[in-house]
VOGU-3710 file (C-alpha; in Angstrom, 3 decimals, decimal comma):
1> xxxxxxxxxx> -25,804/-27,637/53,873  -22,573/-26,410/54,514  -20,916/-28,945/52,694  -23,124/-27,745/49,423  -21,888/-24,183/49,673  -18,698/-25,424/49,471  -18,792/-27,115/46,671  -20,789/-24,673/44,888  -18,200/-22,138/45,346  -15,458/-24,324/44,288
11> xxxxxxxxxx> -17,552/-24,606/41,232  -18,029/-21,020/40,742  -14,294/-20,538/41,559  -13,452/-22,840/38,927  -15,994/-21,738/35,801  -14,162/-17,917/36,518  -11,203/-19,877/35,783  -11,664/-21,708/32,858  -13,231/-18,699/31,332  -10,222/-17,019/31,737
21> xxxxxxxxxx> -8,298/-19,984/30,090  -10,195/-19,353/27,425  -9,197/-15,899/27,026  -5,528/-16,681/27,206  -5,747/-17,874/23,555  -5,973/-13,944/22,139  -2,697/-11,942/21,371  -1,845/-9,465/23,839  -3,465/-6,608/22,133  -6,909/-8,375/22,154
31> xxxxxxxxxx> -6,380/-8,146/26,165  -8,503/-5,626/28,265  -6,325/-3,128/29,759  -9,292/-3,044/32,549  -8,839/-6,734/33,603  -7,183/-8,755/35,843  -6,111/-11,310/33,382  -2,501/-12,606/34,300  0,282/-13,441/31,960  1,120/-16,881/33,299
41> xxxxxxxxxx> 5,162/-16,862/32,387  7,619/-15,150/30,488  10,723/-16,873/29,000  13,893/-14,166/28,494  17,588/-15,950/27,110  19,836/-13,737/28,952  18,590/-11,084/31,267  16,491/-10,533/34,041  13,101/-8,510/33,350  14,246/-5,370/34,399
51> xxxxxxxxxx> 17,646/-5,500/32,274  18,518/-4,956/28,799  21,533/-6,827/27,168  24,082/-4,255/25,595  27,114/-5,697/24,043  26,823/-9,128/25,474  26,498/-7,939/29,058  22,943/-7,279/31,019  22,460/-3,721/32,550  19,380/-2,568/34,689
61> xxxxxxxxxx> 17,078/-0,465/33,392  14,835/1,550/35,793  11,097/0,719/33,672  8,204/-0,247/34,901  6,674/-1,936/31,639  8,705/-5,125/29,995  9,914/-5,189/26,737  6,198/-6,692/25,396  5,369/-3,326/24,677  7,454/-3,598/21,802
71> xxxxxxxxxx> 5,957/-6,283/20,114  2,903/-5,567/17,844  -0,658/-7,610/18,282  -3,137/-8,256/15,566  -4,385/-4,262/15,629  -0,903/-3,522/15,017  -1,153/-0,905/18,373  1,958/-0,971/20,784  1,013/-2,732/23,815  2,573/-1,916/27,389
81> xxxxxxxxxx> 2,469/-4,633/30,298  2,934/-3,842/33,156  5,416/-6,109/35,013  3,127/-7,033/37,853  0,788/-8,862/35,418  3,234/-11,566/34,275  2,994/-14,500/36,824  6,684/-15,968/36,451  9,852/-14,298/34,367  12,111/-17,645/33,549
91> xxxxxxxxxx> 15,357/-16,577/32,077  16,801/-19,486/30,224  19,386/-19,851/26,990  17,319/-21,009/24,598  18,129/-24,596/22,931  16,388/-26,281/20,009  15,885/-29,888/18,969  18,404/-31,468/16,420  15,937/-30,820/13,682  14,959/-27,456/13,865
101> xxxxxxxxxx> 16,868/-24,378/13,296  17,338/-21,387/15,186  16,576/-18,175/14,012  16,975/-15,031/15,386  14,447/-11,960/14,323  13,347/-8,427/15,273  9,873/-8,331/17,462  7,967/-6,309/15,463  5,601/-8,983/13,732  5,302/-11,239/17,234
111> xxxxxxxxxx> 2,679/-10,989/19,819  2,728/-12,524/23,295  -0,033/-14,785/24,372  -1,393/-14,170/28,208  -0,777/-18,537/27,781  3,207/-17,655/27,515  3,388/-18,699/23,724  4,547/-16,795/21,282  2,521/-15,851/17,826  3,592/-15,055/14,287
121> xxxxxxxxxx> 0,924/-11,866/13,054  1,911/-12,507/9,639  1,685/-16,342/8,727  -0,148/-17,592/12,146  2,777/-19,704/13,279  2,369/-20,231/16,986  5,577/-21,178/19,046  5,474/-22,478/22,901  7,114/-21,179/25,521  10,246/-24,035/25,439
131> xxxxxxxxxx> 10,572/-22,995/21,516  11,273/-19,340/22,335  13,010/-16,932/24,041  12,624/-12,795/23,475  15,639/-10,287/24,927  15,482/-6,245/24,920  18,888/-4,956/23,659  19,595/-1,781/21,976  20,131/-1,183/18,476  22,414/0,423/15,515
141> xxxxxxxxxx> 20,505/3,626/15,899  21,215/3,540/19,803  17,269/2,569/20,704  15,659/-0,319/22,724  14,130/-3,002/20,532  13,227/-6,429/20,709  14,775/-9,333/19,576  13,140/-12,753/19,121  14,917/-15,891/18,955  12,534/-18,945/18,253
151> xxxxxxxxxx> 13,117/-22,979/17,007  11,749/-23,440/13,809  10,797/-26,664/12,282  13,710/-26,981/9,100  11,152/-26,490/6,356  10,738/-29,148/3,480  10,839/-28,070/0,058  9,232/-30,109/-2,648  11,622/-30,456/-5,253  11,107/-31,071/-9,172
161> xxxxxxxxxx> 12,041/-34,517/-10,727  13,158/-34,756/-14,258  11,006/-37,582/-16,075  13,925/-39,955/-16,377  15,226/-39,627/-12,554  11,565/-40,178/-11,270  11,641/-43,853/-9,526  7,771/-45,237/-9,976  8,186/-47,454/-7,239  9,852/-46,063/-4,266
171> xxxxxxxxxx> 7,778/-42,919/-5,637  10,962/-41,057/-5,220  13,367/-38,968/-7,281  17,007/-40,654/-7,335  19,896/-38,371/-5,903  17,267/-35,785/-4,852  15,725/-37,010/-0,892  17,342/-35,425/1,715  18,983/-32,923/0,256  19,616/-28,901/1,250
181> xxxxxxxxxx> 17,873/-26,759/-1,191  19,349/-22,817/-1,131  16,503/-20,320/-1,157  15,298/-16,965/0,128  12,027/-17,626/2,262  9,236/-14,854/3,400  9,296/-14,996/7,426  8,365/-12,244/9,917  8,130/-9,624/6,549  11,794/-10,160/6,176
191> xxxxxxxxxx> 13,759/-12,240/3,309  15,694/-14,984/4,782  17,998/-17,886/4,320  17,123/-21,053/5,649  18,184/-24,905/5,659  16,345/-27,105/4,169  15,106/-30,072/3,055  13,617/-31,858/0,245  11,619/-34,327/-1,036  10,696/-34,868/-4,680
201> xxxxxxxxxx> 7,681/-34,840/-6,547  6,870/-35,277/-10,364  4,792/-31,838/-11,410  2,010/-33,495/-13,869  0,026/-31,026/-15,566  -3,512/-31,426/-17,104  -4,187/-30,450/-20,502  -6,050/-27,640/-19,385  -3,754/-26,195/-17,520  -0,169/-24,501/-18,385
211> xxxxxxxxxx> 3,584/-24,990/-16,317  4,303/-21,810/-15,033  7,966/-21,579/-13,886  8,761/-18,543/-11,641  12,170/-17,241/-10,338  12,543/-17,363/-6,663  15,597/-15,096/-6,594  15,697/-12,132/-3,260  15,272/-9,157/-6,351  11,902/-10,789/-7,230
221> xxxxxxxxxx> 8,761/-8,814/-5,890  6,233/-10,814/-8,139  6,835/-14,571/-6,512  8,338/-15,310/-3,050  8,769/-18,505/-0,796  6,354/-17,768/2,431  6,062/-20,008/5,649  2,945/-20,025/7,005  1,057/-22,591/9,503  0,532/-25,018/6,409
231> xxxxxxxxxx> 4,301/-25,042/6,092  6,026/-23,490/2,793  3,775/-21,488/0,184  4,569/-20,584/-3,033  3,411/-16,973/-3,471  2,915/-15,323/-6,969  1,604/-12,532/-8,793  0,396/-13,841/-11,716  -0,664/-10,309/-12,936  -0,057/-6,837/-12,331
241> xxxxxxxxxx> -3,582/-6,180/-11,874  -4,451/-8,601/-9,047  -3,413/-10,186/-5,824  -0,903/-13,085/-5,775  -2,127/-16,549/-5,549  -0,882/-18,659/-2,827  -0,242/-22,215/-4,239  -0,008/-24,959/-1,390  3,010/-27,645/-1,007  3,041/-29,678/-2,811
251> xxxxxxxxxx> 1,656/-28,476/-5,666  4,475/-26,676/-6,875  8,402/-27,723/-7,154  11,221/-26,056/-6,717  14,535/-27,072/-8,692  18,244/-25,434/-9,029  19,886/-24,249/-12,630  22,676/-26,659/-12,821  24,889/-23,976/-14,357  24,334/-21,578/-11,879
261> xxxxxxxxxx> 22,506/-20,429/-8,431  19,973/-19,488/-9,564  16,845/-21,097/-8,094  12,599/-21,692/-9,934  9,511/-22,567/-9,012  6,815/-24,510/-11,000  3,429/-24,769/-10,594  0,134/-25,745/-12,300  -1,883/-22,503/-13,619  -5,435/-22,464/-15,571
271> xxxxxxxxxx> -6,102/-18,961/-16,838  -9,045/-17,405/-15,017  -10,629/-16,407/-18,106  -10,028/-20,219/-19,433  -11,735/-20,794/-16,076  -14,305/-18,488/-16,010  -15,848/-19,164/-19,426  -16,316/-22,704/-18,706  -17,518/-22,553/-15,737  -20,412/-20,149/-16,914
281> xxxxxxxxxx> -20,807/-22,249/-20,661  -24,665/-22,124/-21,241  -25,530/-20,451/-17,618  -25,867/-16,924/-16,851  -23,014/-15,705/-14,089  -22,382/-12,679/-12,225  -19,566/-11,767/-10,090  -19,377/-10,253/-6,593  -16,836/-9,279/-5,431  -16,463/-11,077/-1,650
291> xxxxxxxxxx> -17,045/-14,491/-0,774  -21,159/-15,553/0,027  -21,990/-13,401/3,316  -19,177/-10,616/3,189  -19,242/-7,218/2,028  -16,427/-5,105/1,274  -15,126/-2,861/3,861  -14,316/0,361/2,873  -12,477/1,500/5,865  -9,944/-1,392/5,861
301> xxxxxxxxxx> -10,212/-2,296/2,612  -11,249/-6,056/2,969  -13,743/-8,668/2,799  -15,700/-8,928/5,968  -18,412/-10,923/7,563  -21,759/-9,161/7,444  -24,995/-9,565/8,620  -28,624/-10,349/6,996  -29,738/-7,104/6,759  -25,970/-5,955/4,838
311> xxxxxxxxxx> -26,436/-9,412/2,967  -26,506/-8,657/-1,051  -28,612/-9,654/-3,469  -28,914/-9,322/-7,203  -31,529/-7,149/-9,148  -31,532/-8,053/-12,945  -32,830/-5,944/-15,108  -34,388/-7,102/-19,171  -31,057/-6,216/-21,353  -33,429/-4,797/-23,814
321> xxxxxxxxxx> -36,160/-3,096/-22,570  -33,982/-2,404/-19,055  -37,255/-3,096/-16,879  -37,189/-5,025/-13,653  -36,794/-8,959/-14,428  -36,550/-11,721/-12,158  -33,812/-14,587/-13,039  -34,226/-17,799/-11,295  -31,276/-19,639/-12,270  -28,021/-18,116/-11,616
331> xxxxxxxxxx> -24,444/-18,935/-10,694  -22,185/-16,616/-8,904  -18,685/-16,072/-8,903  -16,366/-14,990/-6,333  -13,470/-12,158/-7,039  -12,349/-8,704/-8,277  -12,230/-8,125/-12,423  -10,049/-10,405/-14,078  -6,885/-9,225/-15,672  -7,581/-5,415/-16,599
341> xxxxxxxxxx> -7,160/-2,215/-14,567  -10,013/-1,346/-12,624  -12,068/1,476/-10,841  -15,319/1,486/-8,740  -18,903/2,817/-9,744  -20,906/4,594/-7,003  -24,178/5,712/-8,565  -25,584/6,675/-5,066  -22,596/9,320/-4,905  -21,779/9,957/-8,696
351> xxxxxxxxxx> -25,577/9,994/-11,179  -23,130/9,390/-13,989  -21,794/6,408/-12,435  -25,327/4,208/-13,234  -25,354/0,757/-13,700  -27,884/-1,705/-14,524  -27,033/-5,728/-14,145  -29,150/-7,399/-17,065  -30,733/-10,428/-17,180  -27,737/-12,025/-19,580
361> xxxxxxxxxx> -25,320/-11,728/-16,098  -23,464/-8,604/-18,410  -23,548/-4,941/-16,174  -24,566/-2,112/-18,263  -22,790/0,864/-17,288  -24,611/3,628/-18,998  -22,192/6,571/-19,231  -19,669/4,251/-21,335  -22,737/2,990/-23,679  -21,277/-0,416/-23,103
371> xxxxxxxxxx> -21,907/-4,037/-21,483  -19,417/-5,650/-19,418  -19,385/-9,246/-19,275  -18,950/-10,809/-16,097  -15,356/-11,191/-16,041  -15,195/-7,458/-16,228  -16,821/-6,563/-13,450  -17,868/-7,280/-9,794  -21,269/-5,962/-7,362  -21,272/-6,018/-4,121
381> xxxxxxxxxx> -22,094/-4,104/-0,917  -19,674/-1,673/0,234  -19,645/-0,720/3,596  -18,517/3,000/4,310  -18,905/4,184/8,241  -22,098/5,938/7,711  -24,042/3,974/4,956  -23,765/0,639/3,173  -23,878/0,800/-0,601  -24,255/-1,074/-3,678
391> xxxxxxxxxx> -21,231/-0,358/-6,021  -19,287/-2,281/-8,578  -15,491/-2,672/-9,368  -15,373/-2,218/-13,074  -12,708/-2,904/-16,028  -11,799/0,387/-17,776  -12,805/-0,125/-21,231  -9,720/-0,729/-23,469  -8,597/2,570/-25,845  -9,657/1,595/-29,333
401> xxxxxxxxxx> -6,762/3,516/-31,132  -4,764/1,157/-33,676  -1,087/1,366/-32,899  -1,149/2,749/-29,581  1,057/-0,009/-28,282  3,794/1,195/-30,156  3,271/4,809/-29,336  3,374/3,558/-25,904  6,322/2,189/-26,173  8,090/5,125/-28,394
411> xxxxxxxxxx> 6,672/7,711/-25,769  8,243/5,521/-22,623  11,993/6,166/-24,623  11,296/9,918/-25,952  9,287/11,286/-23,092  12,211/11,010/-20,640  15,226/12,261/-22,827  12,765/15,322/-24,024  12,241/16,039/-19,997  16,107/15,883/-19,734
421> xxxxxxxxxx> 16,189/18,019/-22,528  13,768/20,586/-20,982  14,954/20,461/-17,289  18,918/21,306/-18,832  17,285/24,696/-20,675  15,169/26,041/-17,828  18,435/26,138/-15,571  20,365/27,642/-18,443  17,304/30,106/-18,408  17,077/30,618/-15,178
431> xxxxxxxxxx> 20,822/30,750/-14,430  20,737/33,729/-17,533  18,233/35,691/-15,409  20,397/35,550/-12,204  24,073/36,378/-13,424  22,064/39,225/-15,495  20,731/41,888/-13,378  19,063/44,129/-15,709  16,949/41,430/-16,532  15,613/41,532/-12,862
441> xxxxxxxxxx> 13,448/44,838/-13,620  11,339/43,259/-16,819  9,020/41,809/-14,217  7,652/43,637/-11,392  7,825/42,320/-7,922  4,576/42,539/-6,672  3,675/40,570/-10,208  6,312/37,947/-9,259  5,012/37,309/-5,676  1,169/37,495/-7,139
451> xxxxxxxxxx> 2,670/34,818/-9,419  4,560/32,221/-7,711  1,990/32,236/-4,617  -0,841/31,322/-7,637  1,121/28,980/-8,889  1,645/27,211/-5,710  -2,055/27,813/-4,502  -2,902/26,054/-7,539  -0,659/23,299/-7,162  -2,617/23,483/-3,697
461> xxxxxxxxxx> -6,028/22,988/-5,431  -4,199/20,277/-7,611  -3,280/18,346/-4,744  -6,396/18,161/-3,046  -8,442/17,554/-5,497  -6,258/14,193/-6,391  -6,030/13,355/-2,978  -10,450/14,272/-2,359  -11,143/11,868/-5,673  -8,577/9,330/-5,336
471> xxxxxxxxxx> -9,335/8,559/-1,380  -12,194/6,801/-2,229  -11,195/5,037/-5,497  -14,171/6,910/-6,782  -14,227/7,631/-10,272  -14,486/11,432/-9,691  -17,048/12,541/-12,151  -19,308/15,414/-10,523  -22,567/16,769/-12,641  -21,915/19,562/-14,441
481> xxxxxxxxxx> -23,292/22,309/-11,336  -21,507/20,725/-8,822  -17,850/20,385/-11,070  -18,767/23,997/-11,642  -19,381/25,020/-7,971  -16,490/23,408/-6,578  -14,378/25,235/-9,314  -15,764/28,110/-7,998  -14,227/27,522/-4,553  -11,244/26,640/-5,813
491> xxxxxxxxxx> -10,567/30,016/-7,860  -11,523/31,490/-4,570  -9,021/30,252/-2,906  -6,434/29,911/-5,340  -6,643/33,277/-6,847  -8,497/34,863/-3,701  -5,283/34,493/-1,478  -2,137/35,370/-3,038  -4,618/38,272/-4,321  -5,181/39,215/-0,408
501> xxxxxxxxxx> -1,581/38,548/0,479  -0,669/41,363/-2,710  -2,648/43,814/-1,231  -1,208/43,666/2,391  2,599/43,846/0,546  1,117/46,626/-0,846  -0,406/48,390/1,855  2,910/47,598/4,190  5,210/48,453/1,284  3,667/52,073/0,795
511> xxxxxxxxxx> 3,108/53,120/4,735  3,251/56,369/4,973  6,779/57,685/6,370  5,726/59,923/9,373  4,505/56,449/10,875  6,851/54,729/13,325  7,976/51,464/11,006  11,061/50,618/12,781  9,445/47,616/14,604  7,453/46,523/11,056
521> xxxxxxxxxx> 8,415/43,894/8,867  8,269/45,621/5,817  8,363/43,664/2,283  11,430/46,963/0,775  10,122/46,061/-2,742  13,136/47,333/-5,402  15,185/48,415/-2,558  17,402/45,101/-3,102  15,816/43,856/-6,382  11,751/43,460/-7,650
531> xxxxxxxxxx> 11,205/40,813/-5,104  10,732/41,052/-1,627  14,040/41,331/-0,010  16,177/38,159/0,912  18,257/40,733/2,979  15,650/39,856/5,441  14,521/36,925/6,329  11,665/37,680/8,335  10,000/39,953/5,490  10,964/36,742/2,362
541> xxxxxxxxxx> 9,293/34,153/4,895  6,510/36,446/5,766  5,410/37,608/2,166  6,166/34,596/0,165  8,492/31,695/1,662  6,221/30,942/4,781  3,071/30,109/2,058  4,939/28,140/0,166  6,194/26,024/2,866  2,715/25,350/4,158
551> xxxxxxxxxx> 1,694/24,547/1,321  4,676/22,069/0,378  3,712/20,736/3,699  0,023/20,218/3,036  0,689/19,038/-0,693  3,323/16,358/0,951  0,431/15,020/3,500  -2,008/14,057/0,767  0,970/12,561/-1,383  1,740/10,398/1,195
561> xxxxxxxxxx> -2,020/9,795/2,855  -2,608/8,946/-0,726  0,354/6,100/-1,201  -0,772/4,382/1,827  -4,212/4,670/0,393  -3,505/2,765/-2,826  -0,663/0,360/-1,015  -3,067/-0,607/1,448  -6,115/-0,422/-1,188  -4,126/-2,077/-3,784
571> xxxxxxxxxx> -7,033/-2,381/-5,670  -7,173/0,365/-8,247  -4,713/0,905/-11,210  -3,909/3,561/-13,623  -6,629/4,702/-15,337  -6,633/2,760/-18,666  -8,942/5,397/-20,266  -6,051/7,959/-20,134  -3,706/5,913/-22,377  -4,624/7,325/-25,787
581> xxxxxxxxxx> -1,595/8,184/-27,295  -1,186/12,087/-28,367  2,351/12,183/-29,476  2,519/15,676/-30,908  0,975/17,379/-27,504  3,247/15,126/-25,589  5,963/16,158/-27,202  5,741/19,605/-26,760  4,602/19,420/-22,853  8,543/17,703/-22,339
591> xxxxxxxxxx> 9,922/20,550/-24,103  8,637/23,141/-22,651  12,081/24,225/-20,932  13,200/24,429/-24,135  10,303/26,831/-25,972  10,535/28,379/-22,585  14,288/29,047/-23,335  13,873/30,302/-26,666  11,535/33,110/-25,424  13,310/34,526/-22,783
601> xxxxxxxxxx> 16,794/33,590/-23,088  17,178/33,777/-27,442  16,056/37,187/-27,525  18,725/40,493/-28,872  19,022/42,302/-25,894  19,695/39,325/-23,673  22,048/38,206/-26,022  23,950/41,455/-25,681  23,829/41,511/-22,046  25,271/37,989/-22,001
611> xxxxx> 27,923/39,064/-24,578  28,561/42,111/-21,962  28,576/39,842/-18,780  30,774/37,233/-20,213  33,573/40,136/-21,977
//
């Protein structure tokens, strides 16, 4: 019996343990802070745990976390360790096989495993603990960061063989094997230059499908070189409206102009229109917009893995009559709209937003009185924190005006100089108005500070409602009572409080004199000039600068919440709809410095005040 117990808790003892084994596969920031999971070793090149190498010599450093809080995991949150959960600290120069390459990086894109390996976030590449070392050393900016040094396998590059070098046999290209091929490679989000090698391979296209030869030079942001787990990737952005494609070694080639350093890329492309149509000849398709079983989260802006009660389904509708119809034969394809700018529809939010997918596989979007084919659209759910939605990503219909190419093209080489133009007479203007002090009294000052503060509590209004619409990649449209209720609120606000902030100027600028006002901050109104007086500071921050500057710093929050938005989104484009071309109106929006120089400044008594100033 006693025997049994024994065994049965060496059993028990080792099932804890293999379940955590199995837990020591997760980055570090998948790890429960409430745990006792142990990180089993730690490999450093130069210094001991508690030291930090600065200028080639190790100093102690009084922490009580290691330098692992400085590397990011896959939620991209900075994890601290303490010290007493690492098992064994091995400090050991770090020395690579004769065919890999060492490579030296900042920490920010590595996680530690609890197992002691190290893991790429970006591309997946996983390196053991004898094919890395990490050190904590200070930088150029006089702060502690990480440095990783790993072995990396010397990456082979599948280069392109002219027809008449191309050896059938040895299924080789002659002069070509073995050697180095010079080009910039995505690693760790950084651009860098690595030895190679090559290996050729004859590119044979099929006649439905097109060479496409890329440039592979560091200035190109459209196609890169990454290496990832499956080795090198050729990365490119076919399009400005869609992701890149990732095309797999070796299905591209790489080869070097002879007549100069520059380096290409070619590859094997089929249009996915080309693609589309045929795939869909004689069948009726629809397109959502994640793979079978995802919906699209709205929080992180990805595909994700859903559940049967979040699954999606179509609901066709008879493209004439628009009544329920069910269609049993169907194919569906996966992916955003093809090749156009698009936005999203959200009827459930937006009534004018309704959309209707008929029968034919085409989505009838009712405000634009038009029929997208399915190319030009995607469904799909979209999950939002609170609610899960139907909604589609739709093409913006294409402007219909003859010609407005070429006004687009004119208006990108006027527009600019005519802003030049504009900018160079509204500081002639306003430079008129400041040498000139006469002109101060034409305008009153508690008109001026009225003024400016509307203007920037409009620009206020501006800003938010951008940022409000734009946040969701909705397509903003409101029915007409609540556009006309939320107007309301916004002249409220935007006229409401400058108005307010006028009357106390007022009511501090005309106190009567038997009070005691030496401890006020009083606005002295025409004392110094018709604008609050810049003799003090406390009054021109407290009547009209301290306003603007929160609302600068409120405007500046939703530009910026707003970029990461759309990078992160990077889904939605400029809205198509707005490129009809008005020349004449655009013309005279850039010049307004100018008209607004001709007013003010062209005028006969300004003229002989300027004549006066100047003589």
């Amino acid at each position: 019996m006693e025997k049994f117990f024994v065994i049965f808790g060496l059993l028990f003892i080792c099932k804890v343990s293999c379940q955590n084994d199995s837990q020591s596969y997760f980055p570090s920031s998948y790890i429960d802070r409430e745990s006792s999971l142990v990180y089993s070793k730690l490999h450093k090149c130069f210094c001991l745990w508690d030291q930090i190498l600065v200028d080639d010599v190790c100093q102690s450093q009084n922490v009580n976390t290691t330098m692992l809080g400085l590397i990011e995991g896959y939620s991209s949150t900075t994890e601290q360790i303490d010290i007493n959960v690492i098992d064994k600290v091995i400090v050991e120069s770090l020395v690579c096989p004769s065919n890999y390459l060492t490579l030296t990086l900042p920490g920010d894109s590595f996680a530690l495993r609890t197992s002691g390996s190290l893991f790429n976030i970006n591309y997946g590449l996983n390196f053991n603990f004898s094919m890395y070392c990490i050190e904590q050393t200070v930088n150029e900016q006089d702060q502690i960061s990480m440095e990783v040094h790993i072995c990396l396998p010397i990456p082979l590059v599948p280069r392109c063989c002219p027809q008449n070098s191309y050896d059938p046999v040895t299924n080789q290209c002659k002069d070509i094997n073995g050697t180095d091929v010079g080009i910039n490679i995505m690693f760790a989000k950084r651009l860098v230059q690595l030895e190679t090698k090559s290996f050729s391979i004859l590119l044979n296209c099929e006649n439905s499908e097109e060479t496409v030869k890329v440039p592979l030079n560091s200035d190109s942001h459209s196609s890169q070189m990454k290496l990832t787990n499956e080795g090198l990737i050729l990365s490119h952005k076919v399009s400005p409206h869609g992701d890149a494609i990732n095309i797999p070694s070796p299905e591209y080639c790489v080869e070097m102009d002879t007549n100069s350093v520059a380096t290409s890329a070619s590859y094997c492309y089929i249009d996915p229109i080309s693609a589309h149509l045929e795939f869909c000849e004689g069948v009726t398709c629809i397109r959502k917009c994640c793979p079978l079983g995802e919906a699209y989260d709205m929080t992180n802006y990805r595909c994700v893995p859903v559940d049967l009660i979040n699954k999606w389904t179509p609901k066709f509708y008879n493209k004439d009559t628009y009544a329920k119809e069910i269609v049993k034969e169907y194919k569906i394809i996966v992916g955003f709209p093809l090749n156009c700018d698009f936005t999203s529809l959200s009827p459930n939010n937006d009534p004018p937003d309704f959309f209707q997918l008929l029968s034919n596989g085409s989505l009838y979007v009712k405000n634009w009185h038009l029929s997208l084919s399915s190319s030009k659209y995607c469904l799909d759910n979209f999950i939002y924190e609170e609610s899960v939605m139907v909604e589609a990503m739709v093409c913006f219909p294409q402007p219909k005006a003859e010609g407005s190419s070429m006004c687009h093209h004119v208006g990108q080489k006027l527009y600019p100089s005519l802003l030049l133009i504009s900018s160079i007479f509204l500081i002639i203007t306003l430079t008129v108005y400041a040498i000139i002090p006469d002109l101060h009294s034409k305008i009153q000052g508690f008109l001026i500070q009225f003024s400016v503060l509307s203007a920037f509590f409009w620009l206020n209004v501006m800003s938010y409602d951008i940022w409000r619409t734009l946040r969701s990649m909705k397509s903003g449209r409101d029915s007409p009572a609540g556009a006309r209720k939320r107007f309301l609120y916004y002249s409220l606000y935007a006229w409401g409080c400058p108005f307010l902030i006028v009357i106390v100027t007022v009511i501090m600028q005309f106190l009567p004199k038997y009070l005691d006002r030496s401890n006020l901050i009083l606005p002295r109104i025409g004392e110094y000039g018709c604008i609050v007086t810049r003799e003090d500071k406390r009054a021109f921050w407290l009547y009209i600068n301290g306003y603007i500057s929160i609302i600068l710093i409120a405007n500046c929050f939703f530009y910026f919440h707003l970029s990461y938005i759309l990078i992160k989104a990077r889904k939605f484009s400029e809205n198509a709809l707005g490129k009809k071309t008005q020349i004449l109106t655009d013309i005279v929006n850039s010049l307004r410095g100018f008209f607004i120089f001709i007013i003010f400044v062209c005028k006969r008594d300004v003229i002989k005040k300027l004549k006066k100033y100047f003589n």
